[in-house]
N, C-alpha and C positions, 0 to 999 in steps of 0.2 A: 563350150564352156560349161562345168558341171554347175548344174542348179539344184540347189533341195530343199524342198517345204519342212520349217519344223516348229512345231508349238509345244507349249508349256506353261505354266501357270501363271509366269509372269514373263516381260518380255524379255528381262535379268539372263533370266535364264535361257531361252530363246535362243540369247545370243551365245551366250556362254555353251549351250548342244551345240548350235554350229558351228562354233572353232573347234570340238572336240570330233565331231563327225567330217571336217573340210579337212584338218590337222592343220590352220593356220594363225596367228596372231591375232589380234582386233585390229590392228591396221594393215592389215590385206583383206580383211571381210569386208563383202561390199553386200547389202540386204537390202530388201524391200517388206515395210509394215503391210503384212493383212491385216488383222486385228492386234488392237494394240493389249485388247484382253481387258477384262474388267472381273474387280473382287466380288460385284453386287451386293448386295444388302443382306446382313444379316443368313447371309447362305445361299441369297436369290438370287437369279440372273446373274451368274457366275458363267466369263466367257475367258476360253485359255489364249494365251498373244500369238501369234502364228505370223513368221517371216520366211521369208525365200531368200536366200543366200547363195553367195558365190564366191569364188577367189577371186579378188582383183589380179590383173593382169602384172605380171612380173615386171619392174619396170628395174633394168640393169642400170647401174647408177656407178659409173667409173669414174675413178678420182684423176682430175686431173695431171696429164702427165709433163712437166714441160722440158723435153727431151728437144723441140727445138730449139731455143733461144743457146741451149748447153752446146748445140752443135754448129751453130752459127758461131760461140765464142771459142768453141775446139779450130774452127777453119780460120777465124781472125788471129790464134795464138797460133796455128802452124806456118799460118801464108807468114807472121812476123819474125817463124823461125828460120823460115826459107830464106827471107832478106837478110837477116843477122847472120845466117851461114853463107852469103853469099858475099856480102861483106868483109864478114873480119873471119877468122879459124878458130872452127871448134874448139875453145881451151875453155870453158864454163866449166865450174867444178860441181858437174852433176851429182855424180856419188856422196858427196858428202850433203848437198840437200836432200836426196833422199834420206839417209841415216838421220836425220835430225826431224824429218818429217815419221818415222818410224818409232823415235825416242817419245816425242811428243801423243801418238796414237796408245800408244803404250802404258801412259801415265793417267789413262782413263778410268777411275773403279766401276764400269758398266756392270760387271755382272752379280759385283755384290749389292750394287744398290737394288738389282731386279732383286732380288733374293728375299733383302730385306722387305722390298715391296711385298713378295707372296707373303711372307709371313702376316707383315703388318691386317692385310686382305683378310685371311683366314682367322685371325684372331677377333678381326671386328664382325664377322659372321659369325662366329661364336657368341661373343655379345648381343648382337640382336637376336640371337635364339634366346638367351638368357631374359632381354628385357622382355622380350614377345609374351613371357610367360606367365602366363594368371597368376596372378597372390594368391596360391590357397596354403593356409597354414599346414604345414606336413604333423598332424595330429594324427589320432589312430578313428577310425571310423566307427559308430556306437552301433553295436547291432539293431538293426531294426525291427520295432515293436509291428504288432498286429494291427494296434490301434492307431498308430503313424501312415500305416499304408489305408488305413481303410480312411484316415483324416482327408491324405492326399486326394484320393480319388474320388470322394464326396467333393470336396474342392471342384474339382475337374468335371466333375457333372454337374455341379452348379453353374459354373463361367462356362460350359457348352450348351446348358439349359438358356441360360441368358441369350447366346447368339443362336437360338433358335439350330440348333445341330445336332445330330445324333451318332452318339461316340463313344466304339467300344473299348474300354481299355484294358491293358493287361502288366502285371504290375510283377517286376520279378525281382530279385535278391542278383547281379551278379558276382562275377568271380574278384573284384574288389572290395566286394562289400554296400555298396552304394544300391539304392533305390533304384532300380530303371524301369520306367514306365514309358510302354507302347501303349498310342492312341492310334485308334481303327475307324474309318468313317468315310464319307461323301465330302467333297468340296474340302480336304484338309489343305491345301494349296491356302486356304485362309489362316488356316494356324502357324504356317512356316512364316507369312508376309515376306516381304522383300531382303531378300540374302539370310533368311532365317531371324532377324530382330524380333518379330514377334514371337516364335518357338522361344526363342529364349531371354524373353519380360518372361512369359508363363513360369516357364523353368523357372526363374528366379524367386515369383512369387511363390510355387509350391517349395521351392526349399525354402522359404521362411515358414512355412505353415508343418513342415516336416518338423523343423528343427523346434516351433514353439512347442510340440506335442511331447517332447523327451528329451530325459539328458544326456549331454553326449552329443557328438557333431555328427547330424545325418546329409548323406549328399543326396539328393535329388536329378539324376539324369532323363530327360521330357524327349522324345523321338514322336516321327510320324511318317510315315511312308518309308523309311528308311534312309533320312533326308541325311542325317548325320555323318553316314558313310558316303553318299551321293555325293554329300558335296565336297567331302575329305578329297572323293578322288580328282573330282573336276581338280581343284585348286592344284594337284601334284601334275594332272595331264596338263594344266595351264603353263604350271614353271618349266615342265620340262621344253615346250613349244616355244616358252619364251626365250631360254636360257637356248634353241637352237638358233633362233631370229637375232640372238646378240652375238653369237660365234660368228654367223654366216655376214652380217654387217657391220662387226666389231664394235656397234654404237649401245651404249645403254639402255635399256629399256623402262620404263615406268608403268607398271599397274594400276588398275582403279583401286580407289580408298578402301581399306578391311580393316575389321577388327583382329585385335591382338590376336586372338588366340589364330584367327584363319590366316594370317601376315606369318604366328610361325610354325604352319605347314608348311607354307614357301619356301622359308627361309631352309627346313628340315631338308623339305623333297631334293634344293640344292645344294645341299650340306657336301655330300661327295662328289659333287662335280667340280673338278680343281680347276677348268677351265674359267668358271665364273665366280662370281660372287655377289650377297646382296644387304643391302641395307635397309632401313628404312629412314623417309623421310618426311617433314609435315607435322600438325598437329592433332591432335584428336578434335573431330572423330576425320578427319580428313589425310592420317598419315596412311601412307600406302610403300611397298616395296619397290625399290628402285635395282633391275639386275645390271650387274656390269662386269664387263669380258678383264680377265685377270690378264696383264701384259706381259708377256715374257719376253 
């Protein structure tokens, strides 16, 4: 059985490298805690979570078949056909029960109601991309001053002076238009906190402190290790391993709780896969994506 040690800053994450490095679900993952990892104080005694993982063992799980009780009731309708033919002469007017049993199969709209069903499916995927999506007003972005960037980053060395840290930042214009600042440092697994909520309180707070410095709407985008893309991908490598686990068992799947905006990567990653489809269900902050196999 493959085993592999893997650690990270949190044990979040931990788990989430090992289904990405195993290629399995979270229930086929079977771990064991080394360390569960700890944030420490103010920068100190900061230890990363490290588990050993494995595939749980395949367990085939065949739907009951009940082929005998069918063959038991084919042998009691023949032995009663053999007495009836032995009896009286074949004159039952079979041909015409079948034609009425044929009439009857017939008058069934099976395949437009599937039809309507994919539609129905694709459309409410569409919607949950739609609702997944951050309010940001679609305004034109203000260029950004000198005195705006140098605000932010006093900012950020202030609340990094506080937690005792030291952290180099680098502060650029992208091809948007938007503020992006890289922060460079030691022990940054403290700035991301658990599934990034803390990267983005900070985030939040420097785009008010951007936005009181000038007129005009400035965005603020806050990165660190390059956690933003990191964890873009996880979340698409997630769907797609999910979305194989619901083909191969035909049964739905449910995810752990995410926020909007990482609920719709999900939704995106699955967008062109016409075999499935996904929703979301639950309330904030506990609504999570639910994938389900589209029935044809």
């Amino acid at each position: 059985m493959e085993e592999i040690t893997v650690s990270a800053k949190t044990l979040d994450d931990a788990i989430t490298e090992a289904l990405i490095q195993l290629g399995v679900t979270s229930d086929r993952l079977d771990y064991d805690v080394i360390e569960k990892g700890s944030a420490g104080f103010l920068g100190f005694g900061m230890k990363q979570a490290v588990i050993k993982a494995r595939r749980k063992p395949e367990v085939k799980v065949e739907p009951e078949i009940k082929e005998e009780p069918k063959k038991e009731e084919e042998k009691e309708s023949i032995d009663a056909a053999a007495v009836k033919a032995v009896d009286k002469p074949a004159k039952e007017p079979k041909k015409d029960f079948k034609k009425e049993n044929k009439k009857e199969t017939k008058k069934e709209p099976k395949k437009e109601f599937k039809k309507d069903q994919k539609k129905e499916n694709r459309k409410e995927t569409k919607k949950e991309i739609e609702k997944e999506k951050p309010e940001i007003k679609e305004v034109e972005l203000a260029k950004v001053e000198d005195a705006t960037i140098k605000a932010c980053e006093e900012f950020l060395y202030s609340v990094m002076k506080t937690m005792d840290m030291e952290v180099e930042i680098v502060s650029k214009i992208d091809e948007e238009g938007a503020l992006s600042i890289e922060m460079n440092g030691k022990n940054m697994g403290i700035l991301i906190g658990k599934r990034g909520q803390t990267l983005d309180a900070l985030q939040y707070l420097t785009n008010r402190v951007a936005n009181k410095m000038q007129d005009g709407y400035v965005r603020v985008k806050l990165d660190t290790e390059d956690y933003r893309r990191r964890r873009k991908e996880t979340l698409e490598n997630l769907a797609k391993n999910i979305a194989h686990k619901v083909k191969k068992t035909r049964r739905p799947v449910s995810l752990e709780p995410m926020n909007p905006y990482e609920r719709r990567i999900i939704h995106s990653a699955l967008q062109g896969d016409k075999s499935v489809t996904t929703h979301s269900e639950g309330e904030e902050p506990y609504r999570r994506v639910v994938v389900t196999l589209v029935r044809r």
